[in-house]
FINU-213129 format. One record per residue (C-alpha): residue number from 0; residue in one letter; x, y, z. Coordinates in nm, 4 decimals, m for minus. Each point is the difference from the previous one (the first is absolute). Example, Ala and Ser with C-alpha at 12.3 -4.5 7.8 and 13.67 -1.06 7.14 Angstrom:
REM FINU-213129
k | r | x | y | z
0 | A | 1.2300 | m0.4500 | 0.7800 .
1 | S | 0.1370 | 0.3440 | m0.0660 .
This chain:
REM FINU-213129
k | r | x | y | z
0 | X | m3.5948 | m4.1360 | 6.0830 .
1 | X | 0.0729 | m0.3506 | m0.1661 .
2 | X | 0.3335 | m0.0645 | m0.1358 .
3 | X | 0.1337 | m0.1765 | m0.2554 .
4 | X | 0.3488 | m0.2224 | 0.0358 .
5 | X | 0.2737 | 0.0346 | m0.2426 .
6 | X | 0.3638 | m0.1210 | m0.0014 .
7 | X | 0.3035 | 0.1849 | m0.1352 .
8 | X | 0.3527 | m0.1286 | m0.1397 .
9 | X | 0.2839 | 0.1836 | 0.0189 .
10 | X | 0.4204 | 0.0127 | m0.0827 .
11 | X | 0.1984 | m0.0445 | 0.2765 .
12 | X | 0.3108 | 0.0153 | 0.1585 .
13 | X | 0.2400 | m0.0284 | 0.2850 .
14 | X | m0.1365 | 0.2891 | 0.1616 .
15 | X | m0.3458 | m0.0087 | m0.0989 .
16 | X | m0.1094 | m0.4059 | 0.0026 .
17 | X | m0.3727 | 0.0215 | m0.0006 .
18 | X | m0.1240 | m0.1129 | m0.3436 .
19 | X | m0.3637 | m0.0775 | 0.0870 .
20 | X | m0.2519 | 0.1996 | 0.1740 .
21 | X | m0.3792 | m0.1084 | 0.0985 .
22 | X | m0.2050 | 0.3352 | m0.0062 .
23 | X | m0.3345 | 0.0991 | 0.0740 .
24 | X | m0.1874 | 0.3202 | m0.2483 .
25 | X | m0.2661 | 0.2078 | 0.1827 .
26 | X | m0.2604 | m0.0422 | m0.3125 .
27 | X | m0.1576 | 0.2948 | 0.1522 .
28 | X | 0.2833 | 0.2675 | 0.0272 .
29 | X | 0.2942 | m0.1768 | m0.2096 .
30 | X | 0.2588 | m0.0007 | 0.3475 .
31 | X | 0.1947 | m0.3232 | 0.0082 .
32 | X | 0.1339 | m0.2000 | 0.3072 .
33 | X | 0.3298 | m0.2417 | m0.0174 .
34 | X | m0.1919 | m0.3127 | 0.1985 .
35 | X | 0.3612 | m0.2522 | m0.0414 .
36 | X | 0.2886 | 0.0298 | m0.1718 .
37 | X | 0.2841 | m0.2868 | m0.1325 .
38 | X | 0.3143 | m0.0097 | m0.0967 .
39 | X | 0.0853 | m0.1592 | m0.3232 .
40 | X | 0.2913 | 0.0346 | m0.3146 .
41 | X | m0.1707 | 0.2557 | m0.2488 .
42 | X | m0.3772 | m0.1558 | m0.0052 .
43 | X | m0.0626 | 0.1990 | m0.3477 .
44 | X | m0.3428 | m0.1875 | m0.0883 .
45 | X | m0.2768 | m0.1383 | 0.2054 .
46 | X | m0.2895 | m0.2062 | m0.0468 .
47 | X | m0.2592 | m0.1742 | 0.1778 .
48 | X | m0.2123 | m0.3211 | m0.0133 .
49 | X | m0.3299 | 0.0047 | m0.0691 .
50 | X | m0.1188 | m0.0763 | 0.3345 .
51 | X | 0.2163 | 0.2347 | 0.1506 .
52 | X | 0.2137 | m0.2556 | 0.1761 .
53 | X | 0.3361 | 0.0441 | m0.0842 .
54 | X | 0.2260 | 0.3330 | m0.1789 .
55 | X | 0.2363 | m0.0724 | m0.2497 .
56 | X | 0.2895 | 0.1916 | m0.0715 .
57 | X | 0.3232 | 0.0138 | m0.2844 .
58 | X | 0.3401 | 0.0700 | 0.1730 .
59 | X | 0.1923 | 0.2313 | m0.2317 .
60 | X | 0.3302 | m0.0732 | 0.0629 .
61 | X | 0.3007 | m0.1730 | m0.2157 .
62 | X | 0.0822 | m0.2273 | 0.2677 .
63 | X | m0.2069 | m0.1924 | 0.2483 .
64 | X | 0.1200 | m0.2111 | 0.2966 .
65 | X | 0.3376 | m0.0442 | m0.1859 .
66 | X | m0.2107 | m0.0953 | m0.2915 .
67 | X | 0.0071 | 0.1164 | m0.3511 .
68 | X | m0.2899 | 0.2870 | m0.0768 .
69 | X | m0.2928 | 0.0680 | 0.2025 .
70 | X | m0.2732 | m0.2027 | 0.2091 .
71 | X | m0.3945 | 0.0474 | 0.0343 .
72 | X | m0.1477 | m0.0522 | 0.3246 .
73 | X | m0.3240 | m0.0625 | 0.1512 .
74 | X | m0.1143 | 0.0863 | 0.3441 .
75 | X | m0.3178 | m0.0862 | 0.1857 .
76 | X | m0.2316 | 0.2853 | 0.1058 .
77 | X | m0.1685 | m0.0084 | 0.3242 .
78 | X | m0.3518 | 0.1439 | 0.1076 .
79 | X | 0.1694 | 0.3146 | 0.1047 .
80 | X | 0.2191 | 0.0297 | m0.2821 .
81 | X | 0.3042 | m0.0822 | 0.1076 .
82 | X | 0.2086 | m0.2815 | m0.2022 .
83 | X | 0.1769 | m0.3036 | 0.0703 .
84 | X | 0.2908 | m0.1174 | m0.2411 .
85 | X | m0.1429 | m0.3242 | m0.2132 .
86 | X | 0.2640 | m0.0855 | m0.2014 .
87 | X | 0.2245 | 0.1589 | m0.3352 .
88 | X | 0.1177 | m0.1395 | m0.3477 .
89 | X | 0.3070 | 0.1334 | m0.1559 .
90 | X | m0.0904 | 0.1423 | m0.3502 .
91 | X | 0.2959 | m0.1088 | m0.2171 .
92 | X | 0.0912 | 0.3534 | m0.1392 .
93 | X | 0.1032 | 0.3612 | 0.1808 .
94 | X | m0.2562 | 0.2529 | 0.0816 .
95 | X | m0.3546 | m0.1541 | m0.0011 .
96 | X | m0.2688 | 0.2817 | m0.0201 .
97 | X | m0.2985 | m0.0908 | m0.0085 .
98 | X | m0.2695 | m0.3600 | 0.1740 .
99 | X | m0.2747 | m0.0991 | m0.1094 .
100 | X | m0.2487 | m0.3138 | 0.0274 .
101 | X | m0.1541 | m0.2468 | m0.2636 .
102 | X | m0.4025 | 0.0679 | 0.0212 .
103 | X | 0.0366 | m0.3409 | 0.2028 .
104 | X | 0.2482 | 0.1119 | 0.1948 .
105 | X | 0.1937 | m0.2604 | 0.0303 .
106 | X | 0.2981 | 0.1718 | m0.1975 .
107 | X | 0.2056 | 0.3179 | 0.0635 .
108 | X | 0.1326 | 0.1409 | m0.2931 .
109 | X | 0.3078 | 0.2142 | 0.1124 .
110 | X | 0.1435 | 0.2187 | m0.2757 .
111 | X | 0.4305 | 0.0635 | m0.0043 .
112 | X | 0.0645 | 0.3388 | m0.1475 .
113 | X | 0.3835 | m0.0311 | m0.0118 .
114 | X | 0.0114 | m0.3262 | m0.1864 .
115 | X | m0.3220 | m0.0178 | m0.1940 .
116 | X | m0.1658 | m0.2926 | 0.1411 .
117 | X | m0.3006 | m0.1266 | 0.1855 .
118 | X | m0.0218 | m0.2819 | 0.2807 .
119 | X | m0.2857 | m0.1799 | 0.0373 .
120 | X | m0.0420 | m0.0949 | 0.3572 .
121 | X | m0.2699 | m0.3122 | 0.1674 .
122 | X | m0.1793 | 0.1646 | 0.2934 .
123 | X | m0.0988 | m0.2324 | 0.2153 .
124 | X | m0.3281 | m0.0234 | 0.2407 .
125 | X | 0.2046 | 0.1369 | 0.3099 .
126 | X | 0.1410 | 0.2938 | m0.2395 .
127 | X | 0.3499 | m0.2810 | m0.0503 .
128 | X | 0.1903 | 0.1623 | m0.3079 .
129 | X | 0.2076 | m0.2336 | m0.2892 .
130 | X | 0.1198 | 0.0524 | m0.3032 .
131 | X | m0.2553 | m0.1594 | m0.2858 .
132 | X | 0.1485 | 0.1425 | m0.3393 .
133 | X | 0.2207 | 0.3114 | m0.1247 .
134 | X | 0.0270 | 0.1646 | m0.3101 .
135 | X | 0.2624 | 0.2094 | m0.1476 .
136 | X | m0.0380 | 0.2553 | m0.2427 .
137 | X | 0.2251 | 0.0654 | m0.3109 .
138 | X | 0.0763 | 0.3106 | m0.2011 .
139 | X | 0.0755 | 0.4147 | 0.0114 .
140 | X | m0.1000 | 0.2998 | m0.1590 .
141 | X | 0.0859 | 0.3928 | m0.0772 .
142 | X | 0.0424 | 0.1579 | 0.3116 .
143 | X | 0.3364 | m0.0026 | 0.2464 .
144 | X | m0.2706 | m0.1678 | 0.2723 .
145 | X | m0.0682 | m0.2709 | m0.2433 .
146 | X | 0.2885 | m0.1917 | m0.0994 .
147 | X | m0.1521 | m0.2940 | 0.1532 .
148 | X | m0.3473 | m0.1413 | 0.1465 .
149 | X | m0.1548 | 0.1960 | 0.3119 .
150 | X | m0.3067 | m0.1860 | 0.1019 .
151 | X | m0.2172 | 0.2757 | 0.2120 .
152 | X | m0.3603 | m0.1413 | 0.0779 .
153 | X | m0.1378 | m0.3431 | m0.0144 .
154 | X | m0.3734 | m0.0414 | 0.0105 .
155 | X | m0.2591 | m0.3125 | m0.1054 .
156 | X | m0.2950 | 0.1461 | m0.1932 .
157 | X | m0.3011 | m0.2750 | m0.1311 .
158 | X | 0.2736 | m0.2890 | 0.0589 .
159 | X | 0.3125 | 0.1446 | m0.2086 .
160 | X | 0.2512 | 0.1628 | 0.1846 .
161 | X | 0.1947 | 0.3315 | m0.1588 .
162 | X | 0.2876 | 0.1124 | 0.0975 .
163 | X | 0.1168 | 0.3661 | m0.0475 .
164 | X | 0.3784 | m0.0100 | m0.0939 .
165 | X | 0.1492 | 0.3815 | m0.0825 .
166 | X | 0.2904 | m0.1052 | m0.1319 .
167 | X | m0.1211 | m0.2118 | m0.2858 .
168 | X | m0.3140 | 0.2444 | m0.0805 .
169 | X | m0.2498 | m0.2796 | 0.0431 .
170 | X | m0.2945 | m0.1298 | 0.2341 .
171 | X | 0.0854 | m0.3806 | m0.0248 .
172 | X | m0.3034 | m0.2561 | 0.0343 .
173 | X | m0.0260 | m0.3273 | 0.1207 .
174 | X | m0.2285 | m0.2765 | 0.0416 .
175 | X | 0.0075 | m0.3118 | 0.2393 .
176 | X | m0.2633 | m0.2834 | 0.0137 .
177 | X | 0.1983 | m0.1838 | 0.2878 .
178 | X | 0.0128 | 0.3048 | 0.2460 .
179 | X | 0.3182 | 0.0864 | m0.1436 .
180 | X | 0.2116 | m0.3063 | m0.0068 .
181 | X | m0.0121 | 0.0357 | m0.3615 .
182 | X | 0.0131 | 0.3289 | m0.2056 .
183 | X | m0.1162 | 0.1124 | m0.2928 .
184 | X | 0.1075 | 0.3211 | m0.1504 .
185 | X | m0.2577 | 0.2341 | m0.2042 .
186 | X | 0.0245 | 0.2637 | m0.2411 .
187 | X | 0.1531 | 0.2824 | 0.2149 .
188 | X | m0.1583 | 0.3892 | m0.0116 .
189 | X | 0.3276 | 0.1871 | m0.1702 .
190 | X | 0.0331 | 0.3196 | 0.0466 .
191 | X | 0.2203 | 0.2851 | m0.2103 .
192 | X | 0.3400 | m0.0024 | 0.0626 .
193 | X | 0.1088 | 0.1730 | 0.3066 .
194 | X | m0.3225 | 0.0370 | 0.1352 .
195 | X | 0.0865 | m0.2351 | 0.3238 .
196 | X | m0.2924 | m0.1478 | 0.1248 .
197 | X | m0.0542 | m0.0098 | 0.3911 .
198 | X | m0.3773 | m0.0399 | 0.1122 .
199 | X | m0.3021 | m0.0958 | m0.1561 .
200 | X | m0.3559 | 0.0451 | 0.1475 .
201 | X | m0.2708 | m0.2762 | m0.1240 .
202 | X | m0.3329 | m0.0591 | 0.1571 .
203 | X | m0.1978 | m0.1910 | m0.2980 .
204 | X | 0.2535 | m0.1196 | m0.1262 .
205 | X | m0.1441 | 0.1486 | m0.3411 .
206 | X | 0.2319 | 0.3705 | 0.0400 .
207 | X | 0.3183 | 0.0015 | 0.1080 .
208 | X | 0.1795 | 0.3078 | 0.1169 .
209 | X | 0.3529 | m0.0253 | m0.0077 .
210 | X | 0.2283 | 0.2389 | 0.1787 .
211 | X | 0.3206 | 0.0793 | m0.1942 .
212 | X | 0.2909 | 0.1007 | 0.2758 .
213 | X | 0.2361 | 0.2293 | m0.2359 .
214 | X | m0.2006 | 0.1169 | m0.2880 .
215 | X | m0.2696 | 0.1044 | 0.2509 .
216 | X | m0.3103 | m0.0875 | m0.1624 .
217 | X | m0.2849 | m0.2307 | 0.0374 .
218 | X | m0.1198 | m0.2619 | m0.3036 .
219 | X | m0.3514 | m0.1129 | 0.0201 .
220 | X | 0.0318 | m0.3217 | m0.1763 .
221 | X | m0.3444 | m0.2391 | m0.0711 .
222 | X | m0.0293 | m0.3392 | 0.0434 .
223 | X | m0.2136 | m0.1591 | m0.3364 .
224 | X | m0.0045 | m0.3674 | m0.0987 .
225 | X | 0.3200 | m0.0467 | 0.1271 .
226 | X | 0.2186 | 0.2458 | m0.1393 .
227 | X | 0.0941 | 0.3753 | 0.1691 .
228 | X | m0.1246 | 0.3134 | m0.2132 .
229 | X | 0.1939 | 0.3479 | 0.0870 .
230 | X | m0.3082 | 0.2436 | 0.0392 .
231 | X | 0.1589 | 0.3035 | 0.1974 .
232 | X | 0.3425 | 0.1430 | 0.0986 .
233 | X | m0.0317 | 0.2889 | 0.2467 .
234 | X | 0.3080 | 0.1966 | 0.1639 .
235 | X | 0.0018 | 0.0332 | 0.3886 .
236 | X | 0.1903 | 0.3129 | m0.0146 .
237 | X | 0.2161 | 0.2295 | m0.2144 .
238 | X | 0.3335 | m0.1833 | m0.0227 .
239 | X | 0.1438 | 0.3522 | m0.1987 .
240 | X | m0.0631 | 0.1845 | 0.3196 .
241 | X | 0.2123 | m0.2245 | 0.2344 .
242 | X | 0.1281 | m0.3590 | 0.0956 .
243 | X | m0.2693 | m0.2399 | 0.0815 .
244 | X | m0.0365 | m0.4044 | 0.0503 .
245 | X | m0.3774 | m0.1377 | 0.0673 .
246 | X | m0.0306 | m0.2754 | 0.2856 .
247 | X | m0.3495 | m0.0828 | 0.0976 .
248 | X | m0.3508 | m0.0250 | m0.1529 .
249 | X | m0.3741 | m0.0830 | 0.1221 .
250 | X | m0.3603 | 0.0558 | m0.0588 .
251 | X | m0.2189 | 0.1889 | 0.2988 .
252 | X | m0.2553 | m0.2620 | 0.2129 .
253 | X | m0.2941 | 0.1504 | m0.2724 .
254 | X | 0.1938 | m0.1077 | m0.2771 .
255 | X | m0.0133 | 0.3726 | m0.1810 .
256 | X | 0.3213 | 0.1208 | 0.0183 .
257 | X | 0.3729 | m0.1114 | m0.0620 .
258 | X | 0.3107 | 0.1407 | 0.1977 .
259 | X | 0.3691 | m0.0269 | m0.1001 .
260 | X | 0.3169 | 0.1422 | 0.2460 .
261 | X | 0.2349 | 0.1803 | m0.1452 .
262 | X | 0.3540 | 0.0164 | 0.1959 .
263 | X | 0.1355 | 0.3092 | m0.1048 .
264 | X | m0.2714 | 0.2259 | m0.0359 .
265 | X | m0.1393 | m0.1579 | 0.3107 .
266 | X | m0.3551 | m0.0250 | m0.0987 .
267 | X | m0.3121 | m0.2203 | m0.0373 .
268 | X | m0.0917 | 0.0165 | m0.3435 .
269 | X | m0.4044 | m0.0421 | m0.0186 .
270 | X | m0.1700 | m0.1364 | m0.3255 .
271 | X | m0.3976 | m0.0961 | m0.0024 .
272 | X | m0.0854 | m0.3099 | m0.1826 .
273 | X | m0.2904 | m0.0581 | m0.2019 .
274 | X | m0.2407 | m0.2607 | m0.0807 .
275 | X | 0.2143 | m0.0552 | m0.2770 .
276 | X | 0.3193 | m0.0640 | 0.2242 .
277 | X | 0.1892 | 0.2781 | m0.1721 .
278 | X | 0.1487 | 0.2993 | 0.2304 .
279 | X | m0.0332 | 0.3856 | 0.0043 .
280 | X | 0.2403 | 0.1763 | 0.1729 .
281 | X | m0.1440 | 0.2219 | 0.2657 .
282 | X | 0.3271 | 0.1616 | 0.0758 .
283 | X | 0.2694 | m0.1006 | 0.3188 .
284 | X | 0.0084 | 0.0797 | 0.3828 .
285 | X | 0.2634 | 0.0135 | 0.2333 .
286 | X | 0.1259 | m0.2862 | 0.1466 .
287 | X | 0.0965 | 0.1115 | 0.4005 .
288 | X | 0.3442 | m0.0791 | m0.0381 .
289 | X | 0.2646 | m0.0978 | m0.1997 .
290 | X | 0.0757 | m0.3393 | m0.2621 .
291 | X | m0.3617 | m0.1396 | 0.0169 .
292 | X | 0.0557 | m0.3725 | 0.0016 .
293 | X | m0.3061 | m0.1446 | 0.0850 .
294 | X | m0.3370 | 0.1236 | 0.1261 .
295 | X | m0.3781 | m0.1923 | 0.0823 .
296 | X | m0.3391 | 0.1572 | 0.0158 .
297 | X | m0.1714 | m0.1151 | 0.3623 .
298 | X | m0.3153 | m0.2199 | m0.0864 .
299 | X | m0.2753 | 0.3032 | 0.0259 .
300 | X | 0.2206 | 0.1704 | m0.2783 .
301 | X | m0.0002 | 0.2821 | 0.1779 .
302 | X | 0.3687 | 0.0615 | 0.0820 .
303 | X | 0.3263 | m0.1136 | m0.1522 .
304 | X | 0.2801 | m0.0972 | 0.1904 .
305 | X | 0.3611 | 0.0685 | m0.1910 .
306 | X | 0.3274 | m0.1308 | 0.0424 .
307 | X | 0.2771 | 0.2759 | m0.0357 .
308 | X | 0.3734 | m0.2029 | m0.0050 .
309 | X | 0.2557 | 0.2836 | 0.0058 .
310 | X | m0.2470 | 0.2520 | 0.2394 .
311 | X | m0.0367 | m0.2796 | 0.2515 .
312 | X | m0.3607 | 0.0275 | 0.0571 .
313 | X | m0.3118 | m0.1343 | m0.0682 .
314 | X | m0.2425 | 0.2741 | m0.1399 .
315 | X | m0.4038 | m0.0031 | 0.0947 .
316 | X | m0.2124 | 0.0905 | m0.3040 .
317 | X | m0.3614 | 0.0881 | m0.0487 .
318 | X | m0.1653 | m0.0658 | m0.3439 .
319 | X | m0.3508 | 0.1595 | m0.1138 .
320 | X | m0.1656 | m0.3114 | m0.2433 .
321 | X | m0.2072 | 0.2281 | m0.1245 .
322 | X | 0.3010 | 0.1949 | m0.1970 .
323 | X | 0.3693 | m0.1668 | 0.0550 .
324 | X | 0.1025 | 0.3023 | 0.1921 .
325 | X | 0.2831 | m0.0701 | 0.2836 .
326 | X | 0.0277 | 0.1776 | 0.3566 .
327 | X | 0.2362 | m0.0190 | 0.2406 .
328 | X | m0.1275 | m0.1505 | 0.2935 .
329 | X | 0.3527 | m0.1149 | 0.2676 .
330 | X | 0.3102 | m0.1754 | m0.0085 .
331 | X | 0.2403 | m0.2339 | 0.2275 .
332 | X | 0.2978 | m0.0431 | 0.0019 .
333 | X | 0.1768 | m0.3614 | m0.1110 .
334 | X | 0.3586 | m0.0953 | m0.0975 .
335 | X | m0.0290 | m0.0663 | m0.4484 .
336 | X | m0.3181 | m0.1241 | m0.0058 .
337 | X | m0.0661 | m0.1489 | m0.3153 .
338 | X | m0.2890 | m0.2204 | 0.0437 .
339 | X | m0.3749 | 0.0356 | 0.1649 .
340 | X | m0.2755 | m0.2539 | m0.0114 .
341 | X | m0.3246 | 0.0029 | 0.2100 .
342 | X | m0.1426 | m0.3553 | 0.1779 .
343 | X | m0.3255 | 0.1811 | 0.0468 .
């Protein structure tokens, strides 16, 4: 049967050094093979050029190479999917999370959690990696995890980059006519206090769907003549049954349906969208594991792969279009993964 390719990040340590795994999904009976595995310092986030050639990846740590915070890194990937270390950039603050590329790609954006601040990093044609810019956040709000700035996801949508900082409840915007030499910072989405914003999903560019880490919910915000317009606010779970924090959200291949994780209830939280980009919540499946930090669909939409930190294992999925209904499909076993992206 074909297969598709995905990679995998994980946490690591002494004993267990292998942060990123190449791996191979039977699109025909969901089993998955390792094909190469490397050893790296806590490669949280991945992503990938557009042409496939090279994986980036944040290193969460405080400390890098005797340096202060963390470092992202880019290796090249070879026909068989094994990589070859490119070159890194140190990120100027502790515990980056989360990489991603300009639409040009010619810039990483690498978000640091601890500090609240984002690097902006050249990539050059051979995958070189320098700093470009950095930006640090300012402020706080209500909640013991926010008495300073926490930026969680960075991501370019239509040529304005937003960032996703927790600890200041606020998806911060910028703009950059000069690739990013020069910024320009935009009305920010603000959310209410204590929500803690962590992901967003966007694929127009028109709805934006932003994932809110501690009050569990998701905001469906629109995009109209410049300005952001609340137009839904929809719980993941039941916080008065138990302790919950949200991690990741995306939308299925077909565009119909929206999943959130929750890590604590250890589920995949299924909403369908409409042609009016609001949700309806279609009710939550388990997960395969526990503290669901990340999880893809494969590229038929047929299964979802899930990252499960604290069970150590990465969970196999099936999902029915047709419905949003979840089935347990396999699993294999990984140290914390916490990431999983697929080339193809």
């Amino acid at each position: 049967m074909p297969e598709s390719i995905f990679f995998t990040g994980s946490y690591t340590k002494q004993e267990s050094p292998v942060g990123i795994r190449a791996c191979a999904l039977d699109t025909g009976t969901g089993k998955v093979r390792v094909l190469h595995q490397i050893e790296a310092p806590n490669p949280s986030y991945l992503c990938f050029s557009d042409d496939r050639k090279f994986v980036f990846s944040a290193y969460e740590t405080s400390q890098f190479d005797g340096s202060y915070g963390g470092a992202a890194a880019c290796r090249r990937i070879n026909p068989d999917y094994s990589v070859e270390f490119v070159s890194h950039a140190l990120t100027r603050g502790r515990a980056p999370c989360h990489v991603s590329l300009s639409a040009d790609g010619k810039v990483l954006f690498a978000a640091n959690y601890s500090d609240g601040s984002v690097l902006f990093a050249s990539v050059g044609a051979n995958g070189e990696l320098s700093e470009r810019n950095f930006i640090q956040h300012e402020g706080s709000s209500v909640t013991p995890r926010q008495t300073g700035p926490h930026a969680h996801f960075a991501r370019e949508v239509n040529g304005v980059l937003y960032v996703c900082d927790l600890g200041i409840d606020k998806v911060m915007a910028y703009r950059s006519r000069d690739g990013y030499k020069t910024i320009e910072a935009l009305t920010p989405i603000t959310l209410p206090p204590g929500a803690g914003p962590r992901h967003f999903y966007a694929d127009d560019g028109r709805f934006f769907y932003v994932l809110s880490e501690l009050s569990c919910e998701v905001f469906v915000y629109e995009l109209s003549s410049g300005a952001f317009a609340l137009r839904q606010q929809l719980p993941t779970c039941d916080l008065g049954a138990g302790k919950n924090s949200c991690a990741a959200i995306t939308a299925s291949p077909c565009g119909n349906w929206l999943l959130a994780s929750n890590r604590g209830f250890d589920t995949l939280r299924v909403f369908r969208r409409g042609g009016d980009g609001l949700l309806t919540d279609t009710g939550a499946y388990p997960c395969g594991g526990r503290t669901p930090r990340d999880f893809a669909f494969d590229p038929s939409g047929k299964f979802i792969l899930c990252a499960n930190q604290d069970s150590g294992n990465l969970s196999v999925l099936s999902f029915d279009a047709a419905n949003g209904a979840i089935g347990q499909v396999g699993s294999v076993e990984m140290n914390a993964p916490v990431c999983v992206k697929f080339v193809v």
